[in-house]
N, C-alpha and C positions, 0 to 999 in steps of 0.2 A: 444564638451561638454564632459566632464570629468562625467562617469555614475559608480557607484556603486553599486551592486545587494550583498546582503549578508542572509546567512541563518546561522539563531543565533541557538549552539546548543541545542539539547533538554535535556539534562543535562550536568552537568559540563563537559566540554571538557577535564579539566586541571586531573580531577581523572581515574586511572588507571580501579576503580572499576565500573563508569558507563561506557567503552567504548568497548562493548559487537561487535561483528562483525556486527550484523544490523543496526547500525549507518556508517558503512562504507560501504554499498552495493551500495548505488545510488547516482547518482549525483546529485545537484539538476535542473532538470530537467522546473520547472516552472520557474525558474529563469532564466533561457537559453532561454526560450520560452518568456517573456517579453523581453528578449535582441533582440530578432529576429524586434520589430517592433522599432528601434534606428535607426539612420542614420550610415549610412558605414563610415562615418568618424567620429564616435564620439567613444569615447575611453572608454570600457567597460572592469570592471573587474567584477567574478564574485569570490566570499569565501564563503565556506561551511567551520564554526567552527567544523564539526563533526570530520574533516579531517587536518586542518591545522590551526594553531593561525592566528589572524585576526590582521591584521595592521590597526591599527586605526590613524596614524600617519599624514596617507594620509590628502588631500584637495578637494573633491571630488565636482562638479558641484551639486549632485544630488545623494541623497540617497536612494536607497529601498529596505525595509527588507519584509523576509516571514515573521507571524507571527502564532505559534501554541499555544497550551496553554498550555505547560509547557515548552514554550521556551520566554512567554509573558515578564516575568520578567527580563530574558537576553536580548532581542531585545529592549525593554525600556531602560536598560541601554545605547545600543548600538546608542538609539538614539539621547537619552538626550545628551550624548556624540559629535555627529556630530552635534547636532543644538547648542550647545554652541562652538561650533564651527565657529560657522554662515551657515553650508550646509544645505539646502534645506530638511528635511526629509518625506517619502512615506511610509507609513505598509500599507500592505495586507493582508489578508490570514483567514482562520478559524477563528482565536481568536476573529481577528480585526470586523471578519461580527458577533462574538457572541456578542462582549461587544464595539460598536464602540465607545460607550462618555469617556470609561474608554482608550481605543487605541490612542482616538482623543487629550489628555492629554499630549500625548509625539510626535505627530509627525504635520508636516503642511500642508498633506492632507491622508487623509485614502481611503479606496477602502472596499465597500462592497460587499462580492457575486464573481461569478466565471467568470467575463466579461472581458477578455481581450481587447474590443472592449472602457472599460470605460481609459483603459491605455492610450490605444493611442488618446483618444481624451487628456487627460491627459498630455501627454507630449505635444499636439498643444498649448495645454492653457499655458502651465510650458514655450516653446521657447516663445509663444506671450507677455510671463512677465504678465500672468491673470488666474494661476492656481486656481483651486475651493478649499476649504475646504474638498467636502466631492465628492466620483465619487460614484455610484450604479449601480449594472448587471441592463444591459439595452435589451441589443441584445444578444441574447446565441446560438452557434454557431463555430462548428471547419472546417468548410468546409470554406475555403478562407482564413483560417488564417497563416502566416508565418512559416518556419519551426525554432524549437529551436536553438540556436544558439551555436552547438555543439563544435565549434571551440574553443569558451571557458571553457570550462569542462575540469577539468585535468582529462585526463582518468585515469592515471596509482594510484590515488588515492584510486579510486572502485574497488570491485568483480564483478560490473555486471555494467559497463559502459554503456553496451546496453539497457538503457529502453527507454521505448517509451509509448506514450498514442494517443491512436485510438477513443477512446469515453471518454465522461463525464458525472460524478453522476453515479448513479441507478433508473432500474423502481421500485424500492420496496422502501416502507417507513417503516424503523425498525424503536421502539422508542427509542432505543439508540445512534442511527447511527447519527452523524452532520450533513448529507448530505442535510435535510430536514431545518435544523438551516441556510446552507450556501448557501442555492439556493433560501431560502425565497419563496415558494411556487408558483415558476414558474418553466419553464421548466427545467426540473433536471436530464435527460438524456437525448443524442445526441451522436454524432458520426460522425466521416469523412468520406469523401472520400474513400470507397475502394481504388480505383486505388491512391490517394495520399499517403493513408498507406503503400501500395504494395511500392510505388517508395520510402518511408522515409528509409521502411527493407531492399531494396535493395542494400542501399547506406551504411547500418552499417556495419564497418569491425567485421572480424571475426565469429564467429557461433550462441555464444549462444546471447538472448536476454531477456528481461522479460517488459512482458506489464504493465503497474503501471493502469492499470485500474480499477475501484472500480467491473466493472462485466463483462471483455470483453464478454460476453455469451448474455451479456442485451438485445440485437437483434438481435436474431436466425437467421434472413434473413442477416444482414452486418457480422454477424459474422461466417456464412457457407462460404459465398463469398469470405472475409476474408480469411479463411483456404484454401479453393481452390487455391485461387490464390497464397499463400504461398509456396503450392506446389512444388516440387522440389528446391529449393532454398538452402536445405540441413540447416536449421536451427534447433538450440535447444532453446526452450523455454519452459516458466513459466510464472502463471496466478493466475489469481483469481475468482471462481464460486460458481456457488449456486447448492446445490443440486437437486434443479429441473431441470436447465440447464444439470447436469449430465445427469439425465434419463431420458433428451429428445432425442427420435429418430433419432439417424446418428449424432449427432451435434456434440458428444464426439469424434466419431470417425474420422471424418474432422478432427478434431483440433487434435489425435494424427499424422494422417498419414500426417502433415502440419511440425510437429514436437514437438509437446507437450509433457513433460517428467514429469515436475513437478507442482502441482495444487492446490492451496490453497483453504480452501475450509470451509465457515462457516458452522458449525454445531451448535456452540456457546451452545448450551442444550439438553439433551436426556429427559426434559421434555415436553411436549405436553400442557402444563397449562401455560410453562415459555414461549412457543412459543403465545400462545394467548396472554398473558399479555401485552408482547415485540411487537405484530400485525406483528411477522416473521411469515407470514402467508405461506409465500415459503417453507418452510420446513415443516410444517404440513403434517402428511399425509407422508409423503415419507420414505421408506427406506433408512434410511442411511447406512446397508449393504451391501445393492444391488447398491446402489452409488462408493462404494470404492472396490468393486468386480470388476466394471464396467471398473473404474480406471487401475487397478491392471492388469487386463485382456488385457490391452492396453502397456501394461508397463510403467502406469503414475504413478508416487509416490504422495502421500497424504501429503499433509500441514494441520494436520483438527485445527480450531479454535476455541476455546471454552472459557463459560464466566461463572464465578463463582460471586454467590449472586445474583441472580435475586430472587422475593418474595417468590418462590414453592421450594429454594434449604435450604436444613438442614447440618448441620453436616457430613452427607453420602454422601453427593454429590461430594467430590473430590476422594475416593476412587471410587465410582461407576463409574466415567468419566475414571478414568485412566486406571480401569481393562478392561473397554471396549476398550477403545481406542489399550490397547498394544494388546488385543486379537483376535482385526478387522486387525493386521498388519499393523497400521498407520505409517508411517515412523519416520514423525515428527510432534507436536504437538505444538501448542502454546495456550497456558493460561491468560486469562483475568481476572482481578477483574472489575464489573459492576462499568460504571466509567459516573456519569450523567453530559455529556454536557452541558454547557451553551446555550441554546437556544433548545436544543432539549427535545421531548416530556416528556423523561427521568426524563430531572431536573423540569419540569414544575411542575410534578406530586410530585414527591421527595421531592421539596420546598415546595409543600402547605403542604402536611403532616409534615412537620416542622422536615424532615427526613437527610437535606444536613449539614454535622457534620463544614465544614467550607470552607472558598475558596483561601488557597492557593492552587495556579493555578503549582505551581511547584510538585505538589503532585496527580495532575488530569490526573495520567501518567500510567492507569490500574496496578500498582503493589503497589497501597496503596488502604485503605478503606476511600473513604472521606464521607460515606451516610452512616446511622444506616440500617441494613442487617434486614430482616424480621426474621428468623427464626435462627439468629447463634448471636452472637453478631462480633462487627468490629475487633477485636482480631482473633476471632476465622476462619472467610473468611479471612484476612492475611495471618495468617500459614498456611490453610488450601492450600491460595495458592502455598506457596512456596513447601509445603509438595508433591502437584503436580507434580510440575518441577521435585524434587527430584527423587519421584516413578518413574515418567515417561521415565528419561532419566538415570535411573542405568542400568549397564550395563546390570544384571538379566533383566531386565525390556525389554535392545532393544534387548538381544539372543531371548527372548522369540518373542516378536515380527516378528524379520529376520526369527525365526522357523516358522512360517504361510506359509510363501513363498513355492512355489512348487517345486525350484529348486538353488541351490547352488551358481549359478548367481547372482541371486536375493535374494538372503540373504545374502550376502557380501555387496551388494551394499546398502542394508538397513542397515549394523552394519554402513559402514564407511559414511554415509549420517546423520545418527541421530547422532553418536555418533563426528563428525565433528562440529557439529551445537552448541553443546552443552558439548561435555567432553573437549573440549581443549581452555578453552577461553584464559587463560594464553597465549596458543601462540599465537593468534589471536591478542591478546593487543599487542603483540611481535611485529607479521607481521604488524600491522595499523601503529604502533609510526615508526618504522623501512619503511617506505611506500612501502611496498612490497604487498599487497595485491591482488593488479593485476598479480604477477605471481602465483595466485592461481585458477586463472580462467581457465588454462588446467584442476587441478585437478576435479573442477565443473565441466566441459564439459566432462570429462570421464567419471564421476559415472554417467551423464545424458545419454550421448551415452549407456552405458551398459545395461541402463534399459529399452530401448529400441528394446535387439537384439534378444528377445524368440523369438521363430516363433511360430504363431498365424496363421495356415493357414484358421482356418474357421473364422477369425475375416476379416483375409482380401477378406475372399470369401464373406460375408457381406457386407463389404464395398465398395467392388469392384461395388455390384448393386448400393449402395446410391449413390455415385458419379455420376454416371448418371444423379439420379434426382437430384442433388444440380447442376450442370452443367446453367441450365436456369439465378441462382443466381448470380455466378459466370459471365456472358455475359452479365446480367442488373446489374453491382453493383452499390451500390449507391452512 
């Protein structure tokens, strides 16, 4: 059987102007991870549009597309396409568990929710010539499931080849986050195997890696075990946490001395009003000083993530964010405009106040206003955002920043990390079209390795004791 897995991309592939380097970091990774449960003789291709034009020439057995929601309106075409074709077409994904009768429109079966388990009955029904209309997460569960089917991934496409995912979902319900939209109010975090995690990392070539997980932190007990076991292994990796995870006890410190460098990490508001509203109750309450202290002290750099227009933000609120942020030493930042979900609690509320301005889904991409803003008008959160990026990432902006740092090391590596990310996209559009991107991955692994070479000797006399007690975790993992 002749299989095609395709991810449509999230804005125009063909424009020089959306093809920023975060569309060329990852592979697609869930699509590899469907390939894994195929028969060894059936012939799989896998295209990511972000990276490469899509041959749609082909004949293909059997179609299946990711679907996000401002890639909806691509993948629809993509589909419409192969079934007038006469091929079989499959969506999955986010959009398709937001809006399934609108997804169900263009393909001839859909997939609701995060079950890989509904796939593979999926494809028994598609060989027995009696596939269903519609599959639903039924069994939720990464422990027994296949490994991705790495073999098809063009590496050399990516900056970060190496991701991987250990757990799924979050235990937290933000009301903006999909996670609560796509899991349909059942089990919404899980997690594998330690020792199957340990054997996936062992087996990536080269150093660095980055977990694509929404909280690898989400369970303190798999995720000590986790770092333990990573131990020695000489990896460089990146994440994504909550700041309560930060300042819990020893946990941070596992996951440097495992190899931790760099850390994503929502703050998303320095309000306290916009935190109840949102029900981010995780952040409540916490320093987020003592968070990126915490960080810093480890020699892990800061990804902080923040969201503009939630009800309690005015006019001041993008200057307030920024002066803080470059003043904490935050490396790098990334900026949201509140962007309400389909299915999530966000839009629920948004909609009845008759607040949602329209639903082009190609515009539901956090750097438009698609909702009437409580306190600014939709003009003014626009600018407001871009005006962000701007302060944030001038160069005044990252010297000042790098000057926090306590030592010359570490403020090199913060000019050329932030100012990487964000001053050279030109050449980055250069390196992607040119498919050079992968020999960029030394330069990443330098500036990661560097930030980790302070000596800390009373960090590690600290840690020296936790280890002990994480040890037990480590021998039972789960």
């Amino acid at each position: 059987m002749r299989v095609k897995l395709i991810l449509p991309a999230l804005t125009e592939a063909s424009s020089p102007f959306w093809r920023p380097i975060k569309y060329s970091l990852f592979p697609p990774l869930g699509l590899a991870t469907l390939a894994g449960y195929l028969d060894p003789d059936d012939e799989i291709v896998i295209q990511d549009e972000h990276v490469e034009r899509l041959d749609l020439d082909d004949a293909p057995d059997l179609v299946a597309i990711q679907v996000y929601i401002t890639s909806a309106r691509r993948a629809y075409e993509i589909a419409d396409h192969y079934r007038r074709k006469g091929a079989p077409v499959a969506l999955g994904g986010l959009h398709v568990t937001a809006l399934p009768d609108d997804a169900a429109q263009h393909a001839d079966t859909i997939f609701i929710g995060p079950d890989e388990g509904a796939w593979q009955q999926f494809l028994a029904d598609f060989r027995s010539g009696e596939p269903r209309r519609r599959y639903s997460s039924a069994e939720r569960a990464l422990i027994g499931t296949p490994r991705a089917r790495r073999d098809l991934i063009k590496r050399h496409l990516y900056l970060v080849p190496n991701s991987i995912v250990v757990s799924r979902g979050c235990p937290h319900a933000c009301d903006f986050c999909y996670k609560d939209a796509f899991f349909h109010g059942g089990k919404s975090f899980y997690t594998r195997a330690v020792d199957d995690a340990l054997a996936e990392i062992a087996d990536l070539p080269g150093k660095h890696l980055y977990f694509l997980d929404d909280h690898l932190f989400g369970d303190p007990r798999f995720a000590a075990a986790l770092f333990v076991g990573m131990r020695g292994m000489g990896r460089l990796w990146q994440a994504a946490a909550t700041v309560k995870s930060i300042l819990q006890p020893d946990l941070i410190e596992h996951a440097a001395a495992s190899g931790l460098r760099s850390l994503f990490v929502g703050f998303e508001t320095l309000s306290a009003a916009n935190l109840r509203e949102q029900h981010k109750y995780q952040n409540l309450n916490r320093d987020y000083s003592t968070a990126i202290r915490r960080l810093h002290d480890l020699g892990v750099m800061v990804n902080a993530s923040f969201v503009f227009g939630m009800d309690h933000d005015d006019r001041t609120v993008f200057e307030r964010t920024v002066e803080w942020a470059i003043a904490q030493g935050i490396e790098t930042a990334t900026f949201h405009i509140l962007t309400p979900y389909p299915g999530t609690a966000l839009y629920a509320r948004l909609r009845a106040q008759g607040r949602i301005l329209h639903h082009d889904w190609n515009l539901y991409d956090t750097r438009h206003v698609v909702f009437q803003p409580a306190r600014m008008t939709a003009d003014e959160l626009e600018n407001g955002y871009w005006r962000a990026y701007r302060d944030f990432y001038r160069w005044g902006s990252i010297l000042q920043g790098a000057w926090t740092k306590d030592c010359w090391d570490e403020r090199l590596r913060h000019v050329v990390y932030a100012a990487g990310w964000k001053k050279f996209e030109p050449l980055w559009d250069w390196i992607i079209r040119a498919r050079r991107v992968s020999n960029m991955l030394p330069l990443l692994e330098n500036t990661l390795t560097g930030f980790g070479k302070r000596d800390r000797s009373d960090v590690a006399a600290t840690f020296s004791h936790s280890t002990k007690a994480a040890q037990p975790l480590a021998q039972n993992r789960i």
